[in-house]
C-alpha positions, 0 to 999 in steps of 0.5 A: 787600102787599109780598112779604119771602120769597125768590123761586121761584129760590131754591129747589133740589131734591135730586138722584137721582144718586150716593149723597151728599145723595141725595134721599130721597124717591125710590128710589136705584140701588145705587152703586159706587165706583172705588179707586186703583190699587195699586202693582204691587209688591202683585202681583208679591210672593208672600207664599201658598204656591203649588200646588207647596207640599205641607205635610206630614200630619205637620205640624198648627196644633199643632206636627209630630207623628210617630212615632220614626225611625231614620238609618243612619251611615256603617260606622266605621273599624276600630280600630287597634293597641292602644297597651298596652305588652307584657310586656316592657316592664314591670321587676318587679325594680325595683320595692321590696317594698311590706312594707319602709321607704325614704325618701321620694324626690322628683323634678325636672321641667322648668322652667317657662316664664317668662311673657312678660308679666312685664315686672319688672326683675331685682334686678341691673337697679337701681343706686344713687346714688353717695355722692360729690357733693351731688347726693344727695336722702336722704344728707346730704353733706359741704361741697364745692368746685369749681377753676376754671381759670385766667384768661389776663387778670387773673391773676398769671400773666398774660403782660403782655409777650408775650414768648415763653418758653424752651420756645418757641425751637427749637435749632439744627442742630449741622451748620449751625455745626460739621463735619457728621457723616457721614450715610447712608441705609437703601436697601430690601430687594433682591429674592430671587434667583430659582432658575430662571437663563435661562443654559443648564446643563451637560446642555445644551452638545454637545461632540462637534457642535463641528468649529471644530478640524478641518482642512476647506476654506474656506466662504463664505456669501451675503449679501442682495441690494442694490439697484443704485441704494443709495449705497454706504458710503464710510468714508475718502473723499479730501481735495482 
């Protein structure tokens, strides 16, 4: 008899250990298992409250609930001078009885200020186009005409000779063929003479120092010395 089943190897038992495809036929231990670690940013973030936070009794899940309460502000300044004006101020006499008629009065206030935004022109800002010419689009305007220039070649004025023209010879200088005229020349304007003059005034001569008139005896008067060795001057020297 031939044998078509699988052999005894084939065969294998469930196991006891852990908790997936625990064999069930047998008592099995409680298991745990072992997470990741978490990220350390979990821990250092506080998101609770700690010890030191006190809630206050007032505050409840429905909202704060307390009585009235009252704040003090700080004393205010004491108020100044009234502004009212005195007795003095008013002018009774100026005013009209209210039981007689006047004529309506009206009064001027300032002018206002123009706005700077208002960038319109102003009436005189706008000119007209002129009426001469026939460059005017909305007035119909009479036949014009222009006057060129003359042409130098063509015309008939045209210079064919080249010759030049009475107006181009200069005349002659009537000195170069006749006697010359007497000529003369315009000097510039002297000088101003001056009040103050280096010569010496009246009040300054002494006539009563002046001793040339009186009888005295002679007086001589000595010359700087010369050198020994200094050629002297021989003015009419002899001819041999």
């Amino acid at each position: 008899m031939v044998s078509t089943g699988p052999g005894p190897g084939c065969y294998s038992l469930p196991p006891t250990i852990g908790f997936v495809s625990h064999d069930y036929t047998r008592f099995a231990s409680p298991a745990y298992s072992f997470h990741q670690r978490l990220n350390n940013s979990i821990y250092l973030k506080d998101a609770s409250p700690g010890p030191c936070y006190y809630v206050e009794p007032e505050v409840t899940r429905f909202g704060r609930i307390r009585g009235p309460s009252y704040s003090m502000l700080a004393r205010p300044k004491p108020p100044g001078l009234p502004r009212t004006p005195g007795p003095g101020t008013y002018s009774p006499e100026r005013v009209p009885p209210p039981s007689q008629q006047r004529p309506p009065s009206f009064s001027l206030g300032a002018r206002t200020k123009y706005r700077p935004v208002d960038h319109v022109p102003a009436p005189n800002s706008y000119t007209l186009p002129t009426l001469l010419g026939p460059r005017i689009p909305s007035k119909p305007s009479s036949p014009c005409f222009t006057i060129s220039g003359r042409n130098d070649k063509g015309s008939y004025s045209e210079d064919l000779s080249r010759t030049p023209g009475p107006g181009r010879y200069s005349t002659t200088d009537p000195n170069v063929y006749l006697c010359r005229l007497p000529a003369f020349s315009m000097l510039g304007r002297l000088r101003k003479p001056s009040g103050a003059f280096p010569t010496p005034g009246p009040g300054t001569h002494s006539p009563e120092k002046v001793i040339a008139h009186w009888k005295r005896s002679p007086s001589y008067s000595l010359g700087i010395r010369h050198s020994e060795y200094l050629m002297p001057l021989i003015a009419d020297a002899p001819e041999w």
